[in-house]
N, C-alpha and C positions, 0 to 999 in steps of 0.2 A: 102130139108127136106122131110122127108116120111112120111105121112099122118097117116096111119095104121104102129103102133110103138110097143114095147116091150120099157118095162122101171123096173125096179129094186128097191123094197118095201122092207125095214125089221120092221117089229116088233120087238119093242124091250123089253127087260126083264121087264120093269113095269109094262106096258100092258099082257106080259104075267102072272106075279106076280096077275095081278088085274082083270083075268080071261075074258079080254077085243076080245081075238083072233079071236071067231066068227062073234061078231058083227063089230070088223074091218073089216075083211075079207069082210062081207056081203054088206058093204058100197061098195066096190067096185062092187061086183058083180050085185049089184042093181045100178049101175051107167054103165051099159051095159060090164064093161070091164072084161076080160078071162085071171081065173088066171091059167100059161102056164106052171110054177113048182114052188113047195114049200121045202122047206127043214127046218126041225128045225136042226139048228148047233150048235155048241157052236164056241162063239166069242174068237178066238184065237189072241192073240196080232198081228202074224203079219197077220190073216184078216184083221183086224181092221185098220191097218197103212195101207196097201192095197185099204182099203175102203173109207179112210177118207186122202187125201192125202192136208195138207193145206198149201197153199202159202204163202208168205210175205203177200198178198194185203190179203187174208182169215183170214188170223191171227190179220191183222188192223183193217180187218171193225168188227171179231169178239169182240176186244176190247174196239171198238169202242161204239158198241151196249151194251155192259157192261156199259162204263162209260156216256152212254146217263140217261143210266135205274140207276142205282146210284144215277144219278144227280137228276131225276125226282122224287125220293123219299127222296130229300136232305140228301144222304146218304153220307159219305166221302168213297170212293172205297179207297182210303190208309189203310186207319182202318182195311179192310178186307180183302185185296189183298194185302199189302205195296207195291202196285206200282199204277203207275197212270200214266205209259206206255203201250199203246192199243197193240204194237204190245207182252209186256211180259205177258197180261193180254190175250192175243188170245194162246200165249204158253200154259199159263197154266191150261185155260178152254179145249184145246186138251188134254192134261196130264189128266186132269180130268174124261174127257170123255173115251179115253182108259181107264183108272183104272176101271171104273165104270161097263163099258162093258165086259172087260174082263172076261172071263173063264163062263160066263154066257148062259144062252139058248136065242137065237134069232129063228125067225121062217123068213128066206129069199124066199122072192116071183120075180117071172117074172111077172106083169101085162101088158095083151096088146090090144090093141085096136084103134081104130080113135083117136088122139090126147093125145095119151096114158100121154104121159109126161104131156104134162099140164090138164085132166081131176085129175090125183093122186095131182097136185099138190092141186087142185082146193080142192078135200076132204081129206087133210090131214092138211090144213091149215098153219098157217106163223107158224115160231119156235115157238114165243114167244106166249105162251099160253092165256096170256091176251089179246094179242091182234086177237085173231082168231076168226072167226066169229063164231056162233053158226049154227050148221048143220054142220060142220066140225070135224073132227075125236079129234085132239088138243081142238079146240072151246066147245066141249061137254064132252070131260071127262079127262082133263087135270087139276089137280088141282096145281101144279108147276108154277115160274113163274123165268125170268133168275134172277133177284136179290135175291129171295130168298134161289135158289140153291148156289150160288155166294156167297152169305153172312155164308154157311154152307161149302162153300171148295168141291164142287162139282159140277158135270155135269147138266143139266134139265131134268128132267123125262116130257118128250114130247111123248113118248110111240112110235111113227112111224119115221124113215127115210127114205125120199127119194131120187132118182137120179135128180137132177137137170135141164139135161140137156143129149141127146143122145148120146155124147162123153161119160161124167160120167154113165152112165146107161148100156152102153157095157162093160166098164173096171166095174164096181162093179158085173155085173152080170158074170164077167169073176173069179171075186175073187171066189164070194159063188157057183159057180154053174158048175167050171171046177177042 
């Protein structure tokens, strides 16, 4: 594993909508890391399928985290999904999330640095909004949470996506930036 990394940041359209752009940006820059290109694009479907590539097991544990958060609000996920299969419930929070992005302005970054990948993860925080710490980019101005995008038939307005992982962080940054 290489120490000093490049790793792959979008902003995404609520953030931009909510005039959030510099003070993300600036998180990183004030966390020592060098942002290496930027580009606003627009989210073109097949970016987007490009960029967000999900598997059987992605699609599980995506529905899976659905019908945790469901439960913990003693909500029926039937009622508002008609299903309460993790793997059709991760289908169609993908469906969602294309839709949502699509045709939209993203602003794609390279950040890179000493432990690039996990420093962005550290300030971008967990998906789920509620659960993210405070001093995190999600943890401080995320007002979304996945049930309640869920319960409206939509994606979460989490405002940032990250590369994961160095494999996923070459191929995304091969999408927006080749």
């Amino acid at each position: 594993m290489k120490l000093y990394q490049s790793t792959f940041v979008m902003i995404k359209p609520d953030a931009i909508d909510r005039n959030l752009v510099g003070r993300i940006i600036s998180r990183f820059e004030d966390a020592g890391l060098i942002l290496d290109s930027l580009k606003i694009s627009k989210a073109t479907i097949h970016k987007l399928q490009n960029n967000y590539l999900p598997n059987t097991n992605w699609l599980e544990n995506v529905g899976n985290k659905v019908l945790a958060n469901f439960s913990n609000y003693s909500l029926d996920v039937k009622k508002y999904l008609n299903t309460r299969n993790p793997a059709k419930i991760g289908e169609m929070i993908y469906k969602w999330h294309l839709r949502d992005l699509r045709d939209k302005n993203i602003l794609a970054m390279v950040v890179s640095g000493p432990h690039a990948i996990d420093r962005v993860k550290q300030l971008v925080g967990v998906t789920e909004p509620l659960e993210a710490s405070r001093g995190t980019i999600r943890g401080d101005w995320c007002t979304d949470s996945i049930v309640y995008a869920n319960t409206q038939r939509r994606s979460i307005s989490n405002l940032v996506h990250r590369a994961t992982d160095f494999s996923e962080a070459k191929r995304q940054i091969g999408v927006w930036f080749n």
